[in-house]
N, C-alpha and C positions, 0 to 999 in steps of 0.2 A: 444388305445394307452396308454402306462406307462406312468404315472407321475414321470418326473423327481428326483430322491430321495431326491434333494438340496430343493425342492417346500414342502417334507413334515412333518408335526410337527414336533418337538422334543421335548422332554421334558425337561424343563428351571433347570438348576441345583439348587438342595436343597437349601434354604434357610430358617431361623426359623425370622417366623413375623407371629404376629396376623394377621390372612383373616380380609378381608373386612368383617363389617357387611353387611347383607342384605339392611340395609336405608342407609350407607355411599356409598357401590357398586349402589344404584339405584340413589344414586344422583351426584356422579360423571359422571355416565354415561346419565344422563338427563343434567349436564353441557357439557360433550362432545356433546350431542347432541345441544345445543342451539347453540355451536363453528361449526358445521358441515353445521347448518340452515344459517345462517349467509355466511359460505361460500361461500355456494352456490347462497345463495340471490345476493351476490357481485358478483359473476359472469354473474349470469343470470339475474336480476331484475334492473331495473331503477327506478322504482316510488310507487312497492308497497308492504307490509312484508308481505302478504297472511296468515293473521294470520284469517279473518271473511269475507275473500272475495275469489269469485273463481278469478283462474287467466287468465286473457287476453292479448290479443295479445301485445294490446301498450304497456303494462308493462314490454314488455321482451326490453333487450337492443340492439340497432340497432348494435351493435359490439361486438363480444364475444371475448374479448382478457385474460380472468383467464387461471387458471392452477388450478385443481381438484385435480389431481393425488395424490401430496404427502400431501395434506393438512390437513384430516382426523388423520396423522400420526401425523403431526406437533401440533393440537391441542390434541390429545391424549396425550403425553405426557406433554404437556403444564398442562392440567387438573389434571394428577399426582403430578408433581413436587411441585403444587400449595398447593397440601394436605402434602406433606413433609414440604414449608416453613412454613405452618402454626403447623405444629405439633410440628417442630425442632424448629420453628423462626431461618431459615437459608435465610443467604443474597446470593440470584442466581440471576443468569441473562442468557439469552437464547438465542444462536446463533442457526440462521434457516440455515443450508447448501444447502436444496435442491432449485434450480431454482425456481423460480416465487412461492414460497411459503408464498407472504402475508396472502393468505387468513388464515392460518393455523395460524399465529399471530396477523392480525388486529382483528379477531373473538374475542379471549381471550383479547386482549386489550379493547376493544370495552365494552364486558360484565365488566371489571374489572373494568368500568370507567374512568379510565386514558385518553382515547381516546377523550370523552366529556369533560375534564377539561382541555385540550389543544386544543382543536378544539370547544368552548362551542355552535357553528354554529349544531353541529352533537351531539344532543340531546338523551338520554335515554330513546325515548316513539317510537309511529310510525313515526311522522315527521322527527326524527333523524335518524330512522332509513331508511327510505329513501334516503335521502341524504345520507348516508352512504353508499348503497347498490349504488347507480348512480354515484358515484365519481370515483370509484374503477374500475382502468384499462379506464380512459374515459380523451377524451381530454381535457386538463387545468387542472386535476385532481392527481388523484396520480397512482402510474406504479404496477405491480404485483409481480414485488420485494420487498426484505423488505426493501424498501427505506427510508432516513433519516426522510421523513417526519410522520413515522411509529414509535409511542413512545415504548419505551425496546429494539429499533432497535442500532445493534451496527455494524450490518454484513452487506451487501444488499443481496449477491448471486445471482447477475448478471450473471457473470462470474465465472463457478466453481472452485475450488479446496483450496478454504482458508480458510474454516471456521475453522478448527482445528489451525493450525498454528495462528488466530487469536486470535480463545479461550483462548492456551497455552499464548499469550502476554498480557493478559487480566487480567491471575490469577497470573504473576508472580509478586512479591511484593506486593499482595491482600492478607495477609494471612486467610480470613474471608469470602473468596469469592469463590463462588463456579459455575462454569462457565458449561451449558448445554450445550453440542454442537451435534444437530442431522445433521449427516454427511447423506448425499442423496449418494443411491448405486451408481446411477450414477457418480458423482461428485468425489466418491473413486476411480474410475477408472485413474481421471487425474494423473501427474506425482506431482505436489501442494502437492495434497493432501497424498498422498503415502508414501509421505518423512514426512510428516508432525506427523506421527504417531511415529516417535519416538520423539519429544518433550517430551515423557514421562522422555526422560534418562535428562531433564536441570530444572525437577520441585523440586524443596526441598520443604517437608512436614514441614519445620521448620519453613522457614518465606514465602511461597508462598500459594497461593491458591490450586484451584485443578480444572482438568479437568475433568467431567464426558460425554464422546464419546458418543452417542447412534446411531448406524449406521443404517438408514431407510432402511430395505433392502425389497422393495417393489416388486422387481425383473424388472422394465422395466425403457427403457432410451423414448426419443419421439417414436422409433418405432422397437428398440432393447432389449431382453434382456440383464439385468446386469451380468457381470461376477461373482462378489459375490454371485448371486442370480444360479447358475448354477454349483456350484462345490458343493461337498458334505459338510453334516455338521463336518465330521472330518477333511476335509484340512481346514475351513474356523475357526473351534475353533483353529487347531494349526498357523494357517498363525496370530491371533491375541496373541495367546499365544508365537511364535516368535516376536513378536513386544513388546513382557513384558508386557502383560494386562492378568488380568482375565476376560474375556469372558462369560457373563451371556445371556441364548439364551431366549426372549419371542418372541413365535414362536403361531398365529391362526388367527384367524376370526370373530369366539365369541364373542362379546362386554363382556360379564360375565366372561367368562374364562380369556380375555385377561384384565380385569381391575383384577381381582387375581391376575394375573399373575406378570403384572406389577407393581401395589402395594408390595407384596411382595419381588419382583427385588430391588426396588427402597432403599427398605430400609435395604436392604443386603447392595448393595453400597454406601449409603451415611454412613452407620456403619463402611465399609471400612475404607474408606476416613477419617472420623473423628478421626479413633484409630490410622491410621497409622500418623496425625498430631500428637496427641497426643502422644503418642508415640515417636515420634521427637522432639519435644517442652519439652516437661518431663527430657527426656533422655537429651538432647542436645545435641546429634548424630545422623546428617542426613543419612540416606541410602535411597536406592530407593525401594519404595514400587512396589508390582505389582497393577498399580490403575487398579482398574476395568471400564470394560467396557459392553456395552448391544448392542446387536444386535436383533433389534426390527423387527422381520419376518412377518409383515402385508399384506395384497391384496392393490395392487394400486389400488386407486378410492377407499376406503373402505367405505364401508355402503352407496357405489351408487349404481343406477342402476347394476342389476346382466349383463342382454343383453341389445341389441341392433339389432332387424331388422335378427338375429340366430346370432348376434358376440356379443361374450363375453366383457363384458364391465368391473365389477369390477376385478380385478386382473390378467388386461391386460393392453397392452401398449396404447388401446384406449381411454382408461381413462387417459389418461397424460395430457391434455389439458381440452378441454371441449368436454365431451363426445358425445354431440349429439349438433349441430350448428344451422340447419335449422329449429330453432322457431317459428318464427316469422309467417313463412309461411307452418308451417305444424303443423294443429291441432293434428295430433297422436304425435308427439312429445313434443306441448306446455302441452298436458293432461299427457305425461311420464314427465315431467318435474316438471309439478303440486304434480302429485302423488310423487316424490321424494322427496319434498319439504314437504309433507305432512305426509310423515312417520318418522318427525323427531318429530312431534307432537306438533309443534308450541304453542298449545291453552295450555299444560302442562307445558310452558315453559316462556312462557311471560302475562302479564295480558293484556284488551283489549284494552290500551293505549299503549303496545309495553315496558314498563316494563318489564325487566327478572324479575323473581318472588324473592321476597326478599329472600327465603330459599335458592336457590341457589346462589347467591349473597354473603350470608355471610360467603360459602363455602370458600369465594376466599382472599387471603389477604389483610391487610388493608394498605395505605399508602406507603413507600419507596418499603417495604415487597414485592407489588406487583413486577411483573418481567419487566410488561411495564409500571413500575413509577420508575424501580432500577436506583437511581444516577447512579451507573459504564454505566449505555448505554446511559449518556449523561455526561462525563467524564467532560467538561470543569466547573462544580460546583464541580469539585474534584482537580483541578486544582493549584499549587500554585507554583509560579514564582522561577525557579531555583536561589539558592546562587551561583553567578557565581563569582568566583576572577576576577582582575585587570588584563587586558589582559597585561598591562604597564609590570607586573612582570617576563614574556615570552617572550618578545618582542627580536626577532635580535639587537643588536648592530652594528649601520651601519653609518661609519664612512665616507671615500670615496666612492660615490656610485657606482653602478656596478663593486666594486673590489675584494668582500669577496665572500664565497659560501658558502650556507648552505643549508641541506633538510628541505625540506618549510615544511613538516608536521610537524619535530621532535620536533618542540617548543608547536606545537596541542596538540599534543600530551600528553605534561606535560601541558599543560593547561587543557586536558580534563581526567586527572590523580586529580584533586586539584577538577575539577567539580563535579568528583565521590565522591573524598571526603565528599565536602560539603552538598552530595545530596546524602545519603546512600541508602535511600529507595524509589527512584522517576527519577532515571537517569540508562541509562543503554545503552552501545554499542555493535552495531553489526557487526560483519562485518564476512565471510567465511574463517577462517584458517588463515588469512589476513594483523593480526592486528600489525604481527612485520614487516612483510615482506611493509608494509602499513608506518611504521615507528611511530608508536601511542605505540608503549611497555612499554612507559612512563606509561600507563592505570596499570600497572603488580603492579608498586609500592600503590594504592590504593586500586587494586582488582585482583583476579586471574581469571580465564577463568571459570564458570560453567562446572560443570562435576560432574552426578550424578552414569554415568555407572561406569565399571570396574576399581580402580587403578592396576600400578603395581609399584614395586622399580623404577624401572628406571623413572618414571612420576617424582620426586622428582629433577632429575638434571635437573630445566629448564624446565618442561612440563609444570608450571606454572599455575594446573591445581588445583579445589578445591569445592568441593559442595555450597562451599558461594561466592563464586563468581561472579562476577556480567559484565564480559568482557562474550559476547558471540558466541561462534563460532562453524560453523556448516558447511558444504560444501555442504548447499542448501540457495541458496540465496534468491528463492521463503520461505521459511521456514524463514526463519531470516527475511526478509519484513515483513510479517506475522507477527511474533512476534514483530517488534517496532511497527506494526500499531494497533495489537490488544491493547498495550503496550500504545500506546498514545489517541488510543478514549476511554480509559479511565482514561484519566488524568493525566499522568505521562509524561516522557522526554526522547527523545535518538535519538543517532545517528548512520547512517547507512550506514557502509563504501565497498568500491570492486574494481578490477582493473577494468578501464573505458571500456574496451571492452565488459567485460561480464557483463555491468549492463543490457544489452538488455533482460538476462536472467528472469528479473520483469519489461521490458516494460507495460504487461496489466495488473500489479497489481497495478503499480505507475500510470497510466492508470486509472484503478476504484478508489482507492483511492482518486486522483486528483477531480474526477467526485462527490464522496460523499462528500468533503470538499465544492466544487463549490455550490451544493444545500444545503446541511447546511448554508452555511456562507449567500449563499445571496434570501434562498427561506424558512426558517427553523429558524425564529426569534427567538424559545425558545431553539434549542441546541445553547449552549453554548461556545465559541472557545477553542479549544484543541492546545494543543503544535505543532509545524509545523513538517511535517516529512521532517528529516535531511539530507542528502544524499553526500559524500564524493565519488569521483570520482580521482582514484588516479594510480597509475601505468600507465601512458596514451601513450595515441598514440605515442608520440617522442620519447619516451625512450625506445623500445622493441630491445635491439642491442641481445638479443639470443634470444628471445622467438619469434619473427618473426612478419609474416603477421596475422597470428594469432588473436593476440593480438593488431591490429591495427585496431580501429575503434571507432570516436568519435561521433559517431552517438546516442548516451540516449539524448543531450540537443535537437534535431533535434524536437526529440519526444517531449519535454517537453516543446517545443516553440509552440507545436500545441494544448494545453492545456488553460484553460480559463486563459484570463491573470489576475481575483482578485485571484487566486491562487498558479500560478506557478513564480517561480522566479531562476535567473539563472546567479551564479559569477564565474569569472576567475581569480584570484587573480594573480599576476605576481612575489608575493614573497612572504617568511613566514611571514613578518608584515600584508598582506594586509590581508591573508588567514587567520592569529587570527582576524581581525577586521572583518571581514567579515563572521566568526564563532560564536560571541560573539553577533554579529548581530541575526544571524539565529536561534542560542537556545534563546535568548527573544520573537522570532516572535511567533504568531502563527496563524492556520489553513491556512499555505503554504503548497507548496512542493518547500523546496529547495535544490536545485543541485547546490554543489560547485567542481569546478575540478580543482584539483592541484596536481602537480607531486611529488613524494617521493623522488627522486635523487636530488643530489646535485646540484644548482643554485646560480647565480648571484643576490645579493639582491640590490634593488633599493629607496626602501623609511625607514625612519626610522618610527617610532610606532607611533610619532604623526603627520609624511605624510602620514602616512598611513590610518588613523582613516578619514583624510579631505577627501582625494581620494576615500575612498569607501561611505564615506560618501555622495558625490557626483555623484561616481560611473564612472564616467568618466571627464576627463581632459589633458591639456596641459602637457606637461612634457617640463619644459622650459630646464630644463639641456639638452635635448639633441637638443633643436629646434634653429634655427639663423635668424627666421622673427618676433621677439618681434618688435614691432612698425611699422612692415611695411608688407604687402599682400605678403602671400608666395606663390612660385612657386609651390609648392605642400605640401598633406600632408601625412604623412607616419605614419599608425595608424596600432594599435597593439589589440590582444585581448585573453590571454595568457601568461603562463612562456617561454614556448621554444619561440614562435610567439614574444612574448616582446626584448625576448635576441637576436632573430634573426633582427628584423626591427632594433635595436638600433643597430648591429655592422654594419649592414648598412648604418645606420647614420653616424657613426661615420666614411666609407666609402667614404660616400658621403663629408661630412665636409676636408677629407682628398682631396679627387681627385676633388671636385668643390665645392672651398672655396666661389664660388657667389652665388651659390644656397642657396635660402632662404626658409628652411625648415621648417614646421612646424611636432612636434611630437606630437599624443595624445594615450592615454591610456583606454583601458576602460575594468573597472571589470564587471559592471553590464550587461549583454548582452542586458540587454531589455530598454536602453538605445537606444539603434537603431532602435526603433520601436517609429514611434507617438504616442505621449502620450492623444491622441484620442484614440490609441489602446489599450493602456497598460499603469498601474497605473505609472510604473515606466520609459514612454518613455520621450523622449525629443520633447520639441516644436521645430515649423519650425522654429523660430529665432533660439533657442538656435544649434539646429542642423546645422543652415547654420554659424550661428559664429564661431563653432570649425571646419567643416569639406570645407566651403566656399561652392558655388553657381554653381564656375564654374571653379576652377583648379582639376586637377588631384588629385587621393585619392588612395593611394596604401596600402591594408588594411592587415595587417599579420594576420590571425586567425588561432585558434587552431584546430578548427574544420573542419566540409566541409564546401568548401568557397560557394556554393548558400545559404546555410540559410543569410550570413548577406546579402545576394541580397532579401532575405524571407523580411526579416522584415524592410529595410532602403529603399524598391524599391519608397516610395508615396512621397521621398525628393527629394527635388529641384534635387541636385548634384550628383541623384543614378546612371544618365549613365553616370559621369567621375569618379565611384568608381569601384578597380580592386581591389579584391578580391585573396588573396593568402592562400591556404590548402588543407588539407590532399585529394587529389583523386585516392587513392584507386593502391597506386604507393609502396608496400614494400617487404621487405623478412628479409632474417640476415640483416643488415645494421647498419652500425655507424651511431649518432644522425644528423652530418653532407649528410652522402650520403642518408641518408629518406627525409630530406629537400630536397635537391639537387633534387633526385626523383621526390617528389611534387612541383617542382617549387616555397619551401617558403624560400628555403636558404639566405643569408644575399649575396650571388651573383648575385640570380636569382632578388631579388628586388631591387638593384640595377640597372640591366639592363630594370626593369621595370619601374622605374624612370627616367630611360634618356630616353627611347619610351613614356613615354608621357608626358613630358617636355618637349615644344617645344623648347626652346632656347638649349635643350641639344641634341638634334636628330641626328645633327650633328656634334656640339662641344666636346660631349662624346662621337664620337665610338670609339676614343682609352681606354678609361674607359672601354667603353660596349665590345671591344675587351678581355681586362684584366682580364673580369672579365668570359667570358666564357673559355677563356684559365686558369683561376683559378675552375672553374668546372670538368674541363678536369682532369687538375693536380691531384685533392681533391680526384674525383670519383679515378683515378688507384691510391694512395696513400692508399684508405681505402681498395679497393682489393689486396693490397699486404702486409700490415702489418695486415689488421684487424682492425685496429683503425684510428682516425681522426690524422694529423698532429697537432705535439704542441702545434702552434700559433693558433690552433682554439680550443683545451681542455680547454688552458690555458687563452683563450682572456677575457679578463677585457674592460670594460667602460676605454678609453683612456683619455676622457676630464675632 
């Protein structure tokens, strides 16, 4: 059978570097080998380094959960890089993209030290390195991702497709920083990671760092080949050189050949990189370099076992995991297992205490230098508290309340115009194409949008566009996550804005994300806490009168309510005061994830700057202005949670005060959604008292929310008063529609909750059905009024807070 032509060498384009010497080449390659021993120990060993003993059965582990495959590759270039910082004294740090790829980084952490001086339990001799080898992938222990509890860890690679898109958030404003990112073939396949290669067009060589790609192209996924790995070498050099990269191929098998090879690659690119900074810095004129990149053409499983039983094992998909399982119980395998363990040469590589031998030891750098001691992969000792302005300065002026409108971002917006300011090299927004239409353009007057690709003239009327720029916008929103998250685990600030529908688009990034702050913060006492990631949720459900069904769905907090609660946090502000205060909040926090949703369009404003600060400060309350049971037990209470949901239950109010002046109503408000959850559940819930004081024990609860109305039955079901709370929201009810007939639709209109009010009010069941009459002949009215003009009638554009 022909070998594939994409499977065979090529020859790595010219570059001029001094070869390895013969002692540099044999010692490098006796440190990849002590990273490969190691690996393998972790996978397969529990109790002993088989350094002066044969191996036995009990010492293999009852559970074989590593990943082999791409880990030979992971420390391969780890071992290089290592001789570049010490050569250059260049500050890098090292994202793992391929899946379950610790072993490829705890190995070299491990040897470099680092590992022992955070864990000083897992010692430098045999004892340590037992424990070392038994922890790994083992219950109570640590996972086979590069998970947080893994020092130089900044990425996990759970979930593929981000490591790029992180990298790029990592180096931007790092100008000294040079970011390693080995992309797994498989993982290039996602759609993450795909988009994420052009990050190349938003790096400036003037004040950012630099991303050096190295794409594992090992050729197999668990049980497929890679696409990369399967096209020729001329589509695969032009598909990178369409993405604006120079494309450097080290392509073999050979330990000898491939540490030339690489060695020399390595120092073509980082030559790159430097001149083309330089070069920028000098000049003082950004352009965009073509950064190089390397596609490193290895055998998966490398330097395992060749077979397997007549099946191919190294540089097959059966080496993706653990290449041979049945240990324990099958001498021919525990002696193939032995012997592999054995040709790494152990006794040349450590002394008979499990010391790595001091001459390779010194190979590696000393202190921060190391990649798993680099500050930037524990960002929160990089960290330093934004100059945030006076939100007082932004603030609506709000005179009569509910009679002014204004768009609740547009004041954000010049507040986070003054932020940038203040913060030139440590703050940065994101959001998809977004940012005017989002109402933040305010951002324009402090900073212009990044853009390193092409200008043209016309880009000058209003394109608002500029290589120093620091607004960033890209129409991939996995891409721009990526970037604030890369952006804040290492120590910096930003916020990250989208219309509400399509944040679903980074559900499982805010997802992992969410998951590495969670073990950090409460399993991972030496990382440090990093700034929160910010999340604006804007163009939302109630306002889509052209963009349709579409665009309606309030479902990202749903998600983010099923997230641990010392991490996720979730506000609905009901006007532009609350939404600054409530901002000003969220950029002090940190190691959240929070989600704020508030709408762009014009609104009714309710509280002034300093009601505002109390109310979010509390996060939920009484709003006496519109309530009429002060001093005495109300017939019900009519609770909101939202801007539209706010403006709707209050014209209801005001409704209700009109057509049943006896009714004693109580009104409350509430920003913080996790307010409705026991605060047995969540940091920020309410106790049983306080929750039965505002919403009572046993009257009726008619609840406006913005969202879908089961989550507040999710989280308020363990209180006294959850089966007399009715719950009004979005179910899944739109198309074209005026703001008035999508309410109507969804039964939250300021009609429909009214009639929900006199059905469970008993003194009103009967007393109102000429109310409850009026009010669905005003549905009737409203619904053919908006199909025949297109728009809502006056008295409901125009309605104002009457009292």
């Amino acid at each position: 059978m022909t070998k594939p032509a994409a499977t065979k060498e090529r020859a790595s384009a010219p570059v001029e570097s001094t070869p390895l010497s013969r002692e540099e080449m044999e010692t490098m390659n006796a440190y990849w080998r002590a990273c490969n021993y190691l690996s393998v120990g972790m996978i397969y060993l529990q109790d002993n380094p088989l350094l002066n003993q044969p191996l036995k059965t009990e010492h293999v582990k009852h559970r074989l959960l590593g990943h082999w495959g791409a880990s030979p590759a992971l420390s391969f270039v780890w071992v290089h890089l290592n001789r570049l910082i010490v050569e250059h004294d260049l500050d890098m740090i090292f994202v793992a993209g391929p899946g379950h790829g610790a072993p490829g980084v705890l190995g070299p952490a491990y040897l470099e030290g680092t590992y022992s001086e955070i864990y000083p339990n897992i010692t430098q001799d045999a004892e340590g390195m037992q424990k070392f080898f038994k922890q790994f992938s083992f219950p109570g222990h640590i996972g086979s991702h590069v998970t947080p509890e893994t020092p130089g860890s900044i990425h996990e690679g759970g979930e593929l497709g981000y490591s790029l898109s992180h990298a790029y958030g990592m180096a931007f404003d790092n100008p000294d920083l040079i970011v390693a990112c080995v992309v797994g073939d498989g993982e290039a396949e996602t759609g993450p990671l795909a988009t994420a290669w052009h990050s190349n067009k938003f790096l400036n060589p003037a004040r950012d760092g630099a991303v050096l790609p190295i794409l594992n192209l090992n050729g197999y996924k668990i049980a497929n080949p890679t696409i990369l790995s399967r096209i020729s070498h001329e589509e695969l050099q032009a598909l990178f050189v369409g993405y604006g990269y120079t494309p450097y191929f080290v392509e073999g098998s050979d330990p000898a050949e491939m540490h030339q090879k690489m060695a020399a690659t390595l120092e073509q690119a980082i030559g790159e990189i430097r001149a083309a900074q330089q070069t920028a810095r000098s000049s003082g004129r950004a352009t965009r370099p073509r950064w190089p990149m390397i596609v490193l053409r290895s055998p998966k499983g490398w330097t395992g076992p060749k077979e397997m039983n007549g099946h191919k094992l190294e540089g097959s998909w059966r080496s993706h995991q653990v290449p041979f399982a049945d240990v324990r119980n099958n001498p021919g395998n525990l002696k193939m297992l032995e012997d592999w363990m054995r040709s790494y040469k152990p006794e040349e590589l450590f002394d008979n205490e499990g010391h790595i031998k001091a001459e390779l030891r010194a190979t590696a750098p000393m202190g921060d230098r190391r990649m798993s001691a680099n500050p930037h992969a524990n960002g929160g000792v990089l960290r330093h508290e934004l100059k945030l302005p006076d939100i007082r300065q932004y603030a609506v002026q709000v005179g009569s309340r509910g009679t002014a409108q204004h768009e609740n971002t547009k004041p954000l917006g010049e507040f986070l115009r003054d932020v940038m300011k203040n913060n030139p090299t440590n703050f940065r927004v994101f959001g998809p194409d977004e940012t005017a239409s989002n109402r933040l353009q305010a951002l324009y007057g402090a900073s212009k949008k990044t853009w390193m690709a092409d200008m043209l003239p016309e880009d000058a009327d209003g394109g608002e566009l500029s290589p120093d720029g620091r607004v960033m916008e890209m129409l991939s929103e996995h891409t721009l996550i990526g970037w604030l998250e890369g952006y804040l685990l290492t120590g910096r600030h930003g916020l990250f804005h989208t219309y509400e529908a399509f944040a679903h688009v980074i559900d499982s990034m805010v997802n992992q994300h969410a998951k590495w702050l969670d073990i950090s913060k409460n399993h991972v006492p030496w990382r440090v806490p990093v700034a929160s990631e910010n999340i604006l949720l804007s163009s939302t459900v109630w306002r889509q009168d052209h963009n349709g069904f579409s665009h309606q769905d309030p479902g990202f907090i749903d998600l983010v309510t099923n997230k641990s609660a010392s991490v996720v946090r979730v506000y609905l502000p009901p006007d532009a005061n609350t939404l600054l205060s409530v901002m000003d909040h969220c950029l002090r926090s940190t190691d959240y994830v929070n989600v704020v949703v508030a709408d762009k369009q014009k609104h009714l404003q309710f509280t002034t700057i300093d009601e505002a600060i109390v109310h979010c400060t509390k996060g939920i309350g009484i709003w006496k202005r519109a309530s009429t049971d002060e001093g005495e037990e109300p017939d019900v209470v009519l609770a909101s949670c939202g801007d539209v949901a706010t403006m709707e239950a209050l014209a209801a109010a005001a409704i209700l005060r009109e057509k049943a002046p006896g009714l004693k109503l109580r009104f409350v408000n509430v920003v913080d959604l996790f307010k409705l959850q026991p605060a047995t559940e969540h940091p920020h819930g309410s106790t049983e008292r306080e929750f039965d004081s505002l919403f009572t024990t046993d009257k009726p609860v008619i609840f406006s929310f913005h969202g879908y109305p089961w989550l507040i039955h999710k989280l308020a079901y363990r209180f006294k008063g959850h089966d007399n709370m009715h719950v009004r929201g979005y179910k899944e009810k739109g198309n074209i529609n005026t703001p008035l007939e999508l309410a109507m639709l969804n039964e939250t209109s300021r009609f429909n909750l009214v009639i929900d009010v006199i059905d469970r009010v008993p003194s009103l069941r009967t007393k109102g059905a000429h109310i409850k009459e009026e009010m669905k002949n005003a549905i009737i009215d409203h619904m053919n009024y908006a199909h025949e003009h297109g728009t809502d009638r006056p008295e409901i554009v125009n309605w104002t807070w009457p009292h």
